[in-house]
C-alpha positions as a printed Julia matrix, in Angstrom:
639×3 Matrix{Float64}:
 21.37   22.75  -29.6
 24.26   20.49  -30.69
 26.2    18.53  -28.93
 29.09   20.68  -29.0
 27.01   23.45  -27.41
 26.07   21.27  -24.8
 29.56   20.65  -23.96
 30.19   24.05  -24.0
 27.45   24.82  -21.74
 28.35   22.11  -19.14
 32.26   23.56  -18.99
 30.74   27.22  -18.78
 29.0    25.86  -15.75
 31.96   24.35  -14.49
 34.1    27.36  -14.65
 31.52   29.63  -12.83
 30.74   27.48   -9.85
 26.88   28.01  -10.54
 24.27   25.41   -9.5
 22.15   24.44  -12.13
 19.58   22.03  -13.34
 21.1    20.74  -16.54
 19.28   18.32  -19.13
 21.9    18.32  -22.08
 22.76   14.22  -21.68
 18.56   13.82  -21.9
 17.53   16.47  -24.21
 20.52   15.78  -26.88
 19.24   11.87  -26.71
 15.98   13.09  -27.35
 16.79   15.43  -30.08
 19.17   12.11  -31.61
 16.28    9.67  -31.67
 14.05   11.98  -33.33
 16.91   12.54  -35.8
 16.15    8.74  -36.31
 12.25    8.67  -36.39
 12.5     6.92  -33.26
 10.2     8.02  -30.54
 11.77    7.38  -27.17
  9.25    6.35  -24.11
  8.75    7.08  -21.05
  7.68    4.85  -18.28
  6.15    5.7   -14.89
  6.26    3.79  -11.97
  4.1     4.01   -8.66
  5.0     2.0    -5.51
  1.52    2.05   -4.24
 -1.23    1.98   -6.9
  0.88    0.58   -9.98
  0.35   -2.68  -11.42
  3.38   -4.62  -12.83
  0.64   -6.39  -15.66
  0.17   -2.75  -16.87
  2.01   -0.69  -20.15
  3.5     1.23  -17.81
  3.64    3.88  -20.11
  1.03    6.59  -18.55
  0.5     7.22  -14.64
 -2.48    5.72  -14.24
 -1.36    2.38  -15.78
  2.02    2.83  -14.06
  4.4    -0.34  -13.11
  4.4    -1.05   -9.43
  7.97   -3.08   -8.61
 11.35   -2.31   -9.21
 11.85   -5.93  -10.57
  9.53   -4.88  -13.08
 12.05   -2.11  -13.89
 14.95   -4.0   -14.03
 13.34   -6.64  -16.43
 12.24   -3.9   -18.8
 13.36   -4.07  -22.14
 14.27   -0.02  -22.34
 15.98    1.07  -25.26
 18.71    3.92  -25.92
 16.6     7.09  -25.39
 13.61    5.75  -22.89
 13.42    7.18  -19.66
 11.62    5.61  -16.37
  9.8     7.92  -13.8
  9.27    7.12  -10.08
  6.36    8.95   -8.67
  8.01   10.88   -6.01
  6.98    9.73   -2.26
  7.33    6.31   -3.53
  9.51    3.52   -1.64
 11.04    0.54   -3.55
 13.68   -1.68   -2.0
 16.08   -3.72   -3.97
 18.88   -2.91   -6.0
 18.13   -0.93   -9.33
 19.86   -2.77  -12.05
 20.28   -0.37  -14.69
 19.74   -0.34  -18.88
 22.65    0.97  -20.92
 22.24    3.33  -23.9
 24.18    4.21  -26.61
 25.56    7.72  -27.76
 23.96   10.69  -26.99
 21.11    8.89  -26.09
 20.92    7.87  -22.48
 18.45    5.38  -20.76
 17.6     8.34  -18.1
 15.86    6.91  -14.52
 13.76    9.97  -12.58
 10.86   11.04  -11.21
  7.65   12.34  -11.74
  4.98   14.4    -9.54
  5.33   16.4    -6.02
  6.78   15.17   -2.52
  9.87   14.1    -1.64
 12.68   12.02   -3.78
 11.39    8.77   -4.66
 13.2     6.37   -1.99
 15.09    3.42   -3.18
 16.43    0.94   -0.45
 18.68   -1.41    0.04
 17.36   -2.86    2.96
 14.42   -5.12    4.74
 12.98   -3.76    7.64
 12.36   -6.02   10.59
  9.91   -3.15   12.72
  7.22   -6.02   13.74
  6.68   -7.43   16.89
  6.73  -10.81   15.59
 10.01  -10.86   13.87
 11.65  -10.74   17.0
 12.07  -13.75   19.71
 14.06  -13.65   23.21
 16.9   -15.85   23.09
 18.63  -15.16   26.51
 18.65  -12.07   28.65
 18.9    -8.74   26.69
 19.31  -10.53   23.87
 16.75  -10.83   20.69
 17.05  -12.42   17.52
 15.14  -12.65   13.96
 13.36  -15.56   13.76
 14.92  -19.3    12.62
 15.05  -19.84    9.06
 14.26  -23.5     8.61
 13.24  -25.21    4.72
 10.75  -27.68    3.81
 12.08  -29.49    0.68
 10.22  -29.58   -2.63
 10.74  -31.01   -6.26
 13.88  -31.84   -7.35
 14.74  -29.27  -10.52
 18.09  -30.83  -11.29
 20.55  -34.07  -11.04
 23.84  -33.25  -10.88
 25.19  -36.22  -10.77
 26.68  -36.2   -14.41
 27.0   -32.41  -14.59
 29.96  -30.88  -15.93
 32.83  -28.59  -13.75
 36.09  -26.65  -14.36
 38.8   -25.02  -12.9
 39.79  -21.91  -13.12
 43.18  -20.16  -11.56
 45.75  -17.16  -11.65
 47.85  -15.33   -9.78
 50.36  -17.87   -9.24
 47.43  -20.62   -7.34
 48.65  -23.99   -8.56
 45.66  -26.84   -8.25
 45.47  -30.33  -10.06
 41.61  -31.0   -11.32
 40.54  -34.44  -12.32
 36.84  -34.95  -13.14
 36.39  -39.13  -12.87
 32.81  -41.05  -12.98
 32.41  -42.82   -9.6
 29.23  -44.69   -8.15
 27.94  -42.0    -7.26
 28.34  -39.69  -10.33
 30.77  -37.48  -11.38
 33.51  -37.12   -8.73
 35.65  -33.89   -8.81
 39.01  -34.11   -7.1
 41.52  -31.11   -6.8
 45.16  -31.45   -5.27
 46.55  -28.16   -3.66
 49.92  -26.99   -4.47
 48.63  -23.37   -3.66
 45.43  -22.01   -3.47
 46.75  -18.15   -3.29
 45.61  -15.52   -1.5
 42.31  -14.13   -2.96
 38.91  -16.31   -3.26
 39.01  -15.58   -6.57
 42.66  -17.02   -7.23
 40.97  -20.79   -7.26
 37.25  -21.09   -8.45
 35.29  -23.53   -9.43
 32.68  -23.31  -11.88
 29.62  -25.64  -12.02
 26.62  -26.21  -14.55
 23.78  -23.52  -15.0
 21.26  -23.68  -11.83
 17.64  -23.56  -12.39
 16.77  -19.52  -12.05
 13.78  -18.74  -10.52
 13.24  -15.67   -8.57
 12.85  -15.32   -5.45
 13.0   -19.1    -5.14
 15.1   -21.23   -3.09
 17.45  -23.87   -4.06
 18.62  -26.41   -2.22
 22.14  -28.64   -3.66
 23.35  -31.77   -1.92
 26.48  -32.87   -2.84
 29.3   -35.14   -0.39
 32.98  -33.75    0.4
 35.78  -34.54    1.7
 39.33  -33.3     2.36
 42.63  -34.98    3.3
 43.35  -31.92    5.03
 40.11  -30.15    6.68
 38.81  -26.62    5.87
 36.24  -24.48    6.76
 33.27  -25.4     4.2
 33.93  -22.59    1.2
 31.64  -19.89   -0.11
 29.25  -21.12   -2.71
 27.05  -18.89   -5.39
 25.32  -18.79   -8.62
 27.14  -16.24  -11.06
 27.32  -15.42  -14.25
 29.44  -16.81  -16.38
 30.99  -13.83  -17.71
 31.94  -10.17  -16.85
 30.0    -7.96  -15.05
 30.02  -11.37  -13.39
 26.26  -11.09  -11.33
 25.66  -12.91   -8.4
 22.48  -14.18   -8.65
 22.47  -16.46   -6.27
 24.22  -16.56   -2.32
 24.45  -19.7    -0.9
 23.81  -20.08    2.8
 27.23  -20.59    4.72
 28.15  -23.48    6.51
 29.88  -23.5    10.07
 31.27  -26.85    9.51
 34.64  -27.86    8.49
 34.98  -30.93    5.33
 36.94  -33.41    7.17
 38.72  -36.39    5.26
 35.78  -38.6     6.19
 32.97  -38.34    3.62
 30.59  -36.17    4.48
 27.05  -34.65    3.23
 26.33  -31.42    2.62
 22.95  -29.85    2.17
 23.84  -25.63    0.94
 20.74  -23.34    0.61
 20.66  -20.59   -2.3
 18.38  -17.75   -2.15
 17.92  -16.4    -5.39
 17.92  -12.74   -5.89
 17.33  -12.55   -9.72
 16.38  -15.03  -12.62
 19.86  -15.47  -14.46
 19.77  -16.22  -18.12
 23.02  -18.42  -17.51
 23.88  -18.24  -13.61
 26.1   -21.3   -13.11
 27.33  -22.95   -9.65
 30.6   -21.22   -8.24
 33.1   -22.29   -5.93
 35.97  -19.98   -4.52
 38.68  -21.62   -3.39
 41.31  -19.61   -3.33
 43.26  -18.8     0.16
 41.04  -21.65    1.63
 42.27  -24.82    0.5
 45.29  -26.03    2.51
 48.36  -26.35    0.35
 49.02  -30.41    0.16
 45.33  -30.99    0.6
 43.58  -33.62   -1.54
 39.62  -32.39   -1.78
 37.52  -34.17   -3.7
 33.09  -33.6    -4.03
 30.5   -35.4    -5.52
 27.4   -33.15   -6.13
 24.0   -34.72   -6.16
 20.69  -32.77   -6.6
 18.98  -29.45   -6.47
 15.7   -29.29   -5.02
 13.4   -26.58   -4.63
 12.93  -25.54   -0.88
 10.18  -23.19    0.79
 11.91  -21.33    3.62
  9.48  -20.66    7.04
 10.5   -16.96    6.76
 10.35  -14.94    4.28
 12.77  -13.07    2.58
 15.43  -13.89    5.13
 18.27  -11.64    5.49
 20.29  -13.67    3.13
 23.77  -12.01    3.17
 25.69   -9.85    5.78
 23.64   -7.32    7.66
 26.11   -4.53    7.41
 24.15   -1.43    9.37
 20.88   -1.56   11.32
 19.12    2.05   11.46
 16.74    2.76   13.55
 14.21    5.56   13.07
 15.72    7.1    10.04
 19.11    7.67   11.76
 17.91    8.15   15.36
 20.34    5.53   16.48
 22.54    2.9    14.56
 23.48   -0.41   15.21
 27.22   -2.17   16.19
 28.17   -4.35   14.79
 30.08   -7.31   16.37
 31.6   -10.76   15.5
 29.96  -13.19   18.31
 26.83  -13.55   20.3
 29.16  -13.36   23.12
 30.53   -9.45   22.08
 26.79   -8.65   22.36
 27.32   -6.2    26.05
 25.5    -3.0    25.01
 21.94   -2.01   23.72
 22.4    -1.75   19.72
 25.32   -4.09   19.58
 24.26   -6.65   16.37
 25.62   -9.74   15.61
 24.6   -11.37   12.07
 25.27  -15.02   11.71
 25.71  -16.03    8.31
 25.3   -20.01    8.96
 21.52  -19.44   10.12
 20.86  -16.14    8.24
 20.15  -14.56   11.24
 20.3   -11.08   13.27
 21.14  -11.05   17.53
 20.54   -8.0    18.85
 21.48   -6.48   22.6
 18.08   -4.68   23.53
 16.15   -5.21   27.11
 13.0    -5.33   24.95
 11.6    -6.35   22.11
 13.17   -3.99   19.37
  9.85   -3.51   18.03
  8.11   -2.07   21.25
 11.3     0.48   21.05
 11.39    1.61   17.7
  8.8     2.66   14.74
 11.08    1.75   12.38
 14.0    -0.65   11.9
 15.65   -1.21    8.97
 18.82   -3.47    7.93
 20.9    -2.36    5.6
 22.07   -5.52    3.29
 25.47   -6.48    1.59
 24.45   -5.45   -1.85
 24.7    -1.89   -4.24
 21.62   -0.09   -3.81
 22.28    0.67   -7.92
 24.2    -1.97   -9.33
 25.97   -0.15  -12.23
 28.13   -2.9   -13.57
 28.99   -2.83  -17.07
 26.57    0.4   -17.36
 27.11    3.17  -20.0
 24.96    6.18  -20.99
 22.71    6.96  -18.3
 21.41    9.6   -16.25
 19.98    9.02  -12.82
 18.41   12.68  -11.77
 16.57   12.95   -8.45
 16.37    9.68   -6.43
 17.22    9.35   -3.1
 19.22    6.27   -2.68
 19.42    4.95    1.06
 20.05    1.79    3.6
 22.64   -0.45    1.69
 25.44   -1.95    3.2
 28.04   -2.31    0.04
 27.92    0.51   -2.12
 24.74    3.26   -3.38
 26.16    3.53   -6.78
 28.66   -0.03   -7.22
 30.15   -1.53  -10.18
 32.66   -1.33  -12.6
 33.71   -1.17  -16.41
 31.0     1.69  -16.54
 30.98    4.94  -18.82
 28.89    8.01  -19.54
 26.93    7.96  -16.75
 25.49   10.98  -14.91
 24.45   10.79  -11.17
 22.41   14.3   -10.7
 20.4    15.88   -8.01
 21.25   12.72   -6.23
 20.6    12.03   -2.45
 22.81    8.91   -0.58
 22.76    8.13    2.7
 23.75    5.45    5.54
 25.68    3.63    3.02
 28.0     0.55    3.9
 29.4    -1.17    6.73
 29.02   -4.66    4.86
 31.56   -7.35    6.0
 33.94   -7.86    3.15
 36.23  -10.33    4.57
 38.29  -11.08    7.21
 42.01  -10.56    7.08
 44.53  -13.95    7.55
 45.19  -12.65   11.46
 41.37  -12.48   12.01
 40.4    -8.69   11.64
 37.45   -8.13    9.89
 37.35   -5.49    6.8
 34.07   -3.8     6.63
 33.59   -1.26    3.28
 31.03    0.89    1.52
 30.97    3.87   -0.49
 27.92    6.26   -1.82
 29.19    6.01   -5.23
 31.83    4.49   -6.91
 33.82    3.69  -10.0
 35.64    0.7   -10.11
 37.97   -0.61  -12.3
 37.69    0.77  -15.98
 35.27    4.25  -16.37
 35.12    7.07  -18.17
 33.43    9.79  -18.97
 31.44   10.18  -15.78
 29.77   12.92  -14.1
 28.79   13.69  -10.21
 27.04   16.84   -9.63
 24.36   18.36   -7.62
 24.2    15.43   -4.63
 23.86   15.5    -0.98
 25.68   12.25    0.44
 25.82   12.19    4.43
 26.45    9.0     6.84
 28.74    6.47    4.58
 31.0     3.8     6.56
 34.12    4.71    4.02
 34.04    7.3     1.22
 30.69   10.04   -0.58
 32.47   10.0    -3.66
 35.67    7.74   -5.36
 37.02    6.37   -8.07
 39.64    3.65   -7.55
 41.12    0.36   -9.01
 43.26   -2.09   -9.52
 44.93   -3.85  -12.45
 46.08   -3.29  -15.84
 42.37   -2.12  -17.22
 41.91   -0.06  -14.66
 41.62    3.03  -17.04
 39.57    6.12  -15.09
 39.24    8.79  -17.62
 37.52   12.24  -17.45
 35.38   11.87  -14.4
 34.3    14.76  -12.54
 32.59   15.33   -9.41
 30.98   19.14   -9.15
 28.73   20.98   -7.2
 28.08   18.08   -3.85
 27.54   18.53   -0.85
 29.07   15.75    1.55
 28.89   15.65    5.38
 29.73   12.63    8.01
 31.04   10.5     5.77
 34.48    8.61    6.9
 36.44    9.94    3.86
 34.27   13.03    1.01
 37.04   11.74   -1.65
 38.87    8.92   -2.05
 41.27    8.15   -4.97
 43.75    5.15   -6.05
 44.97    3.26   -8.44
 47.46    0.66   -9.28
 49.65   -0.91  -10.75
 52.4     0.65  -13.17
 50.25   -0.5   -15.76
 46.49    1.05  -14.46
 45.85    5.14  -16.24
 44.02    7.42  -14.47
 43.58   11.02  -16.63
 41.49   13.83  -16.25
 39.54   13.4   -12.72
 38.4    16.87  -10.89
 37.09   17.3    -7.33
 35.13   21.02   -7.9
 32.58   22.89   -6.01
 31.68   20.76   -3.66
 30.8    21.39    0.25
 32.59   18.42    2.47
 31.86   18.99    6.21
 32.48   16.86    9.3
 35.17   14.08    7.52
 34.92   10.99   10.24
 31.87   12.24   12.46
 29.35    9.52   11.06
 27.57    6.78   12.28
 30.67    4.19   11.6
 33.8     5.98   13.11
 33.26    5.16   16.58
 33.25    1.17   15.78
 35.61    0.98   12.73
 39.03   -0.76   13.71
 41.01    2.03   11.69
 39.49    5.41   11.94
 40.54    7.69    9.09
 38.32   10.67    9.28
 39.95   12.25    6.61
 38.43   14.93    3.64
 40.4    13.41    1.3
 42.04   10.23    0.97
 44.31    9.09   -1.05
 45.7     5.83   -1.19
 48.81    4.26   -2.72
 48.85    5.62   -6.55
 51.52    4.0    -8.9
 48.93    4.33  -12.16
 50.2     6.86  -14.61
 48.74    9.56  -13.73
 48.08   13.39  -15.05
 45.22   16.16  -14.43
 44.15   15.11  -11.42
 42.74   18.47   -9.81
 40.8    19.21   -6.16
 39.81   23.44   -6.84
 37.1    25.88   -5.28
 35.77   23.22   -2.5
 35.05   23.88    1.31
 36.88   21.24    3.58
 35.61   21.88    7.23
 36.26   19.82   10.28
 37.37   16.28   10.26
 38.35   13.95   13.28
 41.72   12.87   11.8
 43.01   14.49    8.63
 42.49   17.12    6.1
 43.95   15.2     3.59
 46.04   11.93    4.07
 49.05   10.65    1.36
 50.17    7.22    0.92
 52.56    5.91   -1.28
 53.39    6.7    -5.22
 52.0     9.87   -6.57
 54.25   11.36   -9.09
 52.87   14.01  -10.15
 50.7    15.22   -7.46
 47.11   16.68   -7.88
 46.65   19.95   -8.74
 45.25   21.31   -5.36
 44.48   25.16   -5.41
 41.51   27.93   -4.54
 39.99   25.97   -1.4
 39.06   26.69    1.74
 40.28   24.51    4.87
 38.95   24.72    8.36
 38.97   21.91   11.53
 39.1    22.59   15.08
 40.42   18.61   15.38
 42.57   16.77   13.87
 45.33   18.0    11.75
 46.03   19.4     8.22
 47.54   16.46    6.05
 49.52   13.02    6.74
 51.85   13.05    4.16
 53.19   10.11    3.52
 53.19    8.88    7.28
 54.52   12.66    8.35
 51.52   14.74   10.07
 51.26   18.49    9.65
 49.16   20.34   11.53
 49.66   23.88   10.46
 48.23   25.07    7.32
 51.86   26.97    6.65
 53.9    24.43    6.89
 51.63   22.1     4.93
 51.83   24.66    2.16
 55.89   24.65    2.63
 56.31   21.16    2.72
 53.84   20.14   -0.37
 53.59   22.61   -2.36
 49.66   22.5    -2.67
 46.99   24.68   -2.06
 49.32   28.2    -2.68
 45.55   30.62   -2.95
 43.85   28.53   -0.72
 42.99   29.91    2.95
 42.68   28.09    6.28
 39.41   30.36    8.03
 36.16   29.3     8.93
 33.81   29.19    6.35
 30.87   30.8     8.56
 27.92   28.39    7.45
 24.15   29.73    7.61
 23.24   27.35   10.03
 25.44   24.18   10.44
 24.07   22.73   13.39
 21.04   22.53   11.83
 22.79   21.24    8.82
 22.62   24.68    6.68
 25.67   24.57    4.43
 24.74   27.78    2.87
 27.69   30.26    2.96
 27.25   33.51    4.94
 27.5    36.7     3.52
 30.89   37.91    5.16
 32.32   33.97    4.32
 35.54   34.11    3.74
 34.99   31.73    0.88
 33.81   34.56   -1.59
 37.12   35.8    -1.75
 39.18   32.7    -2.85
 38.48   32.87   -6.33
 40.85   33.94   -8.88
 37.24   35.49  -10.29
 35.43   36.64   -7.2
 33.06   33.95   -6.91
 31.8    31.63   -4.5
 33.66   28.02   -4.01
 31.89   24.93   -2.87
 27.93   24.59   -3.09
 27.11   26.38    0.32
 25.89   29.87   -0.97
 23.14   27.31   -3.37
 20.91   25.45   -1.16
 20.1    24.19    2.69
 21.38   20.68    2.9
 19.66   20.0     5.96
 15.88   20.18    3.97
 16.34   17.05    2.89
């Protein structure tokens, strides 16, 4: 089979709706390296009786840790197996391949998906300690200091800025060492409109770093976010630096800022970000010192924002709140960034409640930045509070047989009136991609959207991705779509065959600040845009909106051959105007002329059976006779 046949194949597939198990992007890799007289490998991996020291290369001398995975040295055409029934937790960092032959990541043996988790669980009586009435909280993180790895007193910093930020940098030897003084004209509005960039930090995994350094400010400021980053795009945080809930005063001051490191970095250098925090007219100036090594008394300590807490697989779910004070009713959460801690409201020890308890942390469960030919087929991909699939600038990737779920909720920063902004998709292309594929997923329980591409920017060029075949239920938004500016391209993108239920009935709607429940979403567009299309998918029930219009859009998507249903909410807000009849929203837009508003008549959907019945209306929709959406393929609810 050549690649041209496999195209073929895949758009034959397309056009007929079917629901199938498709290994073209892995078989034509294979069939390439041979071409070469390369031999591509496979490598297993077994959460229980691996052993990271081993080849990895059979199942009994499987690797053990997904750390091991992500330090692999995998090649165009290798492909990694996790033994189903497995559990990692982490964040997958994937290897790129090259044409036609994709690093592929699956699994291997019986049972269900393997499990890959974004979060730490916390399910033991001992992590938990009373701190006032109905109120428990992880345990303190304190440090014991170690040797000093660094001496940054003659290090060298820069300055970087844009969007308009205008800040003087002078770098002058004092008694002290290097002093580094910045005078604000205007910091801008973004963090990353001012940063400050440091020498390259000792990596060691796992490991904690410890800088001290003095500051001071002619005008104060609340002590800025620190990391360790790469010095270059995908721009990796390696490092997150423990915050601070002290202000830098224009008295000298010292400052002692915990890292924890999350990965060794080949060239992870200090970071600053300074931008919409430094007071225009203020004179800051910092001398830093040393960086020790430091032992924390807890280990692995929930390092960055807790964004979810689930409790018994989705029996219950945290809320979250913004003070210890807001803490009123069992399950409401606070997470403190300054002491890396979680309060909970319970009247008990959480762990006498519940067998399991897991937080769900402010990183991508796959961390796809910068990735480009890979297939991910058959993982289940669960607990993270940013995004399941996160990153940008990525390219020929294929997500298959896929399942996400309680994704998001992650704090991403708090507006300059003092509202929080929470996010978190199941998977998402940022920025630059092309060439991507969705198909065959189940995605249920995500704070914002199962499925988008979006960006912003003059790279911001999404081209040819399709989503196919999915089936998406409680999820805040099942598509979301935007880009901007005039400058950004977006070409080619279809929404096809896929089964969205229940738009705004997850675990987040209740405690988000701007409830959207909405099918599909679709946010101020100015990029130039064509063949945008959203055919032969089931939209039923949403709390809020079928469909909801902002600004831009010219042309429209090509919206045609679905099936609508909701007994809530109403059909579209177009542009701020909200229709509730399915006539007039036809009338008025112009979409949607074959499509019918009936109910779908599910197998079974309060048992989660998305399976269409045999008198659904949905059979008829087609131009030929088929099915639409995923329903009459498989049970979502045997999951």
């Amino acid at each position: 089979m050549n690649n041209s046949q496999i195209c073929t194949g895949l758009s034959r597939w397309l056009a007929s709706g079917v629901c199938l198990t498709v290994v073209g992007p892995a078989f034509a890799g294979q069939v390439e390296a041979d071409a070469r007289g390369e031999e591509p490998r496979t490598f297993y991996v077994d959460s229980e009786k691996g052993q990271d020291n081993d080849g990895g290369r059979s199942e009994h001398r499987a690797w053990r840790g997904l750390d091991r995975v992500n330090s692999a040295d995998l090649k165009p055409g290798d492909t990694v197996r996790f033994k189903c029934g497995g559990v990692w937790r982490g964040s997958l960092t994937p290897a790129s391949g090259d044409e036609n032959t994709p690093v592929t990541y699956t699994s291997y043996g019986d049972g269900p998906k393997p499990l890959i988790l974004g979060s730490m669980p916390r399910d033991r009586l001992e992590d938990w300690v009373k701190v006032q009435e109905d109120v428990w909280a992880t345990l303190p993180v304190e440090y014991r200091l170690g040797e000093q790895v660094l001496d940054f007193r003659q290090s060298e910093w820069g300055r970087h800025q844009e969007a308009g930020a205008d800040v003087s940098f002078v770098v002058e030897d004092g008694k002290d060492g290097k002093l580094i003084r910045l005078t604000c004209s205007n910091s801008g509005q973004a963090s990353n409109h001012v940063q400050v960039w440091g020498p390259e930090a000792p990596g060691q995994k796992d490991a904690c770093l410890l800088l001290t350094l003095r500051a001071r400010s002619s005008k104060p400021f609340p002590f800025p976010r620190m990391s360790i980053l790469q010095g270059h795009s995908p721009w990796t945080r390696f490092g997150t630096a423990r915050a601070i809930n002290r202000e830098i005063g224009p008295e000298w001051d010292v400052f002692k800022v915990v890292f924890e490191i999350s990965s060794s970095p080949e060239a992870g250098k200090l970071h600053i970000s300074l931008g919409g925090v430094l007071p225009a007219g203020a004179v800051f100036e910092f001398q830093p010192q040393s960086v020790h090594l430091a032992t924390a008394t807890v280990d692995e300590p929930p390092a960055v924002d807790v964004g979810n807490i689930i409790f018994d697989h989705g029996r219950v779910c945290g809320w979250k709140k913004w003070s210890v004070d807001d803490l009123v009713k069992p399950y409401d959460y606070y997470y403190d960034g300054s002491s890396w801690r979680v309060f909970l409201c319970s009247t008990e020890n959480p762990a006498t409640l519940h067998d399991s308890i897991e937080f769900a942390m402010k990183r991508h469960v796959v961390n796809q930045g910068g990735a480009h030919h890979v297939v991910f087929d058959g993982l289940a991909i669960k607990y993270g509070a940013a995004h399941g699939f996160g990153g940008g600038n990525t390219h020929h990737l294929v997500i298959r047989n896929c399942d996400l779920s309680y994704i998001g909720g992650a704090h991403q920063m708090t507006r300059p009136g003092g509202t929080p902004v929470r996010y978190g998709n199941a998977i998402e292309f940022w920025g630059a991609a092309h060439d991507n594929l969705v198909e065959g997923c189940r995605i249920w329980e995500v704070y914002d959207a199962a499925l988008t591409n979006q960006g912003r920017g003059p790279t911001s060029k999404q081209v040819n991705i399709t989503y196919r075949n999915n089936v998406i239920w409680n999820s805040e938004y099942s598509f979301e779509y935007w880009n901007n500016p005039e400058t950004a391209l977006t070409e080619n993108i279809r929404f096809a065959n896929n089964t969205c239920v229940n738009a705004g009935a997850g675990w987040a709607h209740a405690q988000r600040p701007d409830q959207n429940g909405s099918h599909l979403m679709f946010y101020s567009n100015t990029a130039v845009t064509s063949g945008i299309e959203v055919k032969y998918n089931v939209f039923s029930n949403v709390t809020e909106w079928g469909s909801r219009y902002s600004s831009g859009w010219e042309p429209l998507p090509d919206m045609d051959h679905n099936l609508w249903f909701s007994n809530e909410g109403v059909m579209v807000n177009w542009f701020g105007k909200k229709i509730a009849d399915f006539e007039e929203y036809r009338k008025t837009t112009g979409l949607d002329a074959h499509s019918l508003f009936a109910d779908p008549k599910f197998v079974d959907a309060a048992n989660g059976d998305y399976r269409l019945a045999p008198d659904s209306p949905a059979r008829r929709i087609r131009p030929d006779g088929g099915p639409i959406g995923v329903g009459a393929l498989w049970n979502a609810g045997e999951r």
